[in-house]
C-alpha positions in Angstrom: 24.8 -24.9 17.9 24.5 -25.5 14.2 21.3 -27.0 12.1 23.2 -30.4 11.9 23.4 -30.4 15.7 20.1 -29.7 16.4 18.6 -31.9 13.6 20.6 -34.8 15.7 18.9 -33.6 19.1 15.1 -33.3 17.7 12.6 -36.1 19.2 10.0 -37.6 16.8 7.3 -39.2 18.2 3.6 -40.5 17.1 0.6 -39.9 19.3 -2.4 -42.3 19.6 -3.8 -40.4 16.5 -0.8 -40.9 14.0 0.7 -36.9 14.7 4.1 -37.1 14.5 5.5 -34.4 16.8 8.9 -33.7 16.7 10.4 -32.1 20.1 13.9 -30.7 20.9 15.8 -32.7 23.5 15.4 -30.5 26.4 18.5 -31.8 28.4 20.5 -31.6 25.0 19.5 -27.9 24.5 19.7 -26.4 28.0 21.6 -28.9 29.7 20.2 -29.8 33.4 19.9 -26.2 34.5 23.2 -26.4 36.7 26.5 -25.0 35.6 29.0 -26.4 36.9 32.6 -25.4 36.7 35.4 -27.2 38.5 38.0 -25.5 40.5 39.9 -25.3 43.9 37.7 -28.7 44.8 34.2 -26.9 44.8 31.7 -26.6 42.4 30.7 -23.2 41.3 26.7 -23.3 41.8 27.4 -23.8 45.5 30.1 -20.6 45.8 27.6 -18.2 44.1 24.3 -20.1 46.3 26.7 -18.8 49.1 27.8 -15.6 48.1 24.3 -15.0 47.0 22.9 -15.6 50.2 25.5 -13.3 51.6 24.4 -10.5 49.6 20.5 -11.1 50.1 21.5 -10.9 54.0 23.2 -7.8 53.5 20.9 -6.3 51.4 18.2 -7.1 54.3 20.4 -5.4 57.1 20.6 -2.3 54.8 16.5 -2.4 53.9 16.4 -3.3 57.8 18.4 0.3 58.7 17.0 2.2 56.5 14.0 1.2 57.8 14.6 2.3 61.2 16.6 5.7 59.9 13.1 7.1 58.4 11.7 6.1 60.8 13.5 8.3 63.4 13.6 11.0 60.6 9.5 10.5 60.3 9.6 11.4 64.1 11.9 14.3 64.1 9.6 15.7 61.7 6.7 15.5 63.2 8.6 16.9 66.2 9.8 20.0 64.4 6.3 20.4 62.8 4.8 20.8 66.3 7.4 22.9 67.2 6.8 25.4 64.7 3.3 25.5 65.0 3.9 25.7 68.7 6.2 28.4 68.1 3.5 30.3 65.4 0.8 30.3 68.5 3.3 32.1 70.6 4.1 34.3 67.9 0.2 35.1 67.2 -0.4 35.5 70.7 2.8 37.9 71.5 1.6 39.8 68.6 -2.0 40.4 70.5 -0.4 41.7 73.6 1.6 44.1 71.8 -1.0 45.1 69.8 -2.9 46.4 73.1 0.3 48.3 74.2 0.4 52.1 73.1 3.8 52.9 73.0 
């Protein structure tokens, strides 16, 4: 947009006090906010609405499975860690017993 064109789309009016104000034509600058772009008899904001739902769906199925996978991983964890400390008890205590042996 050059100065000429947005000289023609400035707004000019006078308050209750005598301030002029001069204002950009909203509509004229950014248009109504929807792009629309004509093709195969659908109108684009519509296609990507869709395929953007499509991907936040997906995208909530992933979060939703990874969700569960550390879950399971959290649990396995805590089941090796008890496991290993079970295991060091029976260590410790074999070690006693075959510390009262003599040969």
């Amino acid at each position: 947009m050059n100065k000429m064109e947005v000289l023609t789309n400035v707004q000019s009016t006078v308050d209750e006090n005598g301030t002029v104000s001069n204002r950009l034509k909203r509509e004229e600058l950014l248009g109504s906010g929807r792009i629309v772009t004509k093709g195969k008899g659908e109108d684009r904001p519509s296609r990507n609405v869709a395929s953007t739902v499509g991907v936040l769906h997906e995208t909530h199925e992933q979060l939703f499975q990874r969700g569960e996978k550390l879950s399971q991983l959290s649990e396995r964890s805590a089941d090796m860690a008890n496991q290993a400390n079970e295991f060091a008890r029976l260590a410790k205590q074999l070690n006693e017993q075959q510390k009262s042996r003599w040969f």
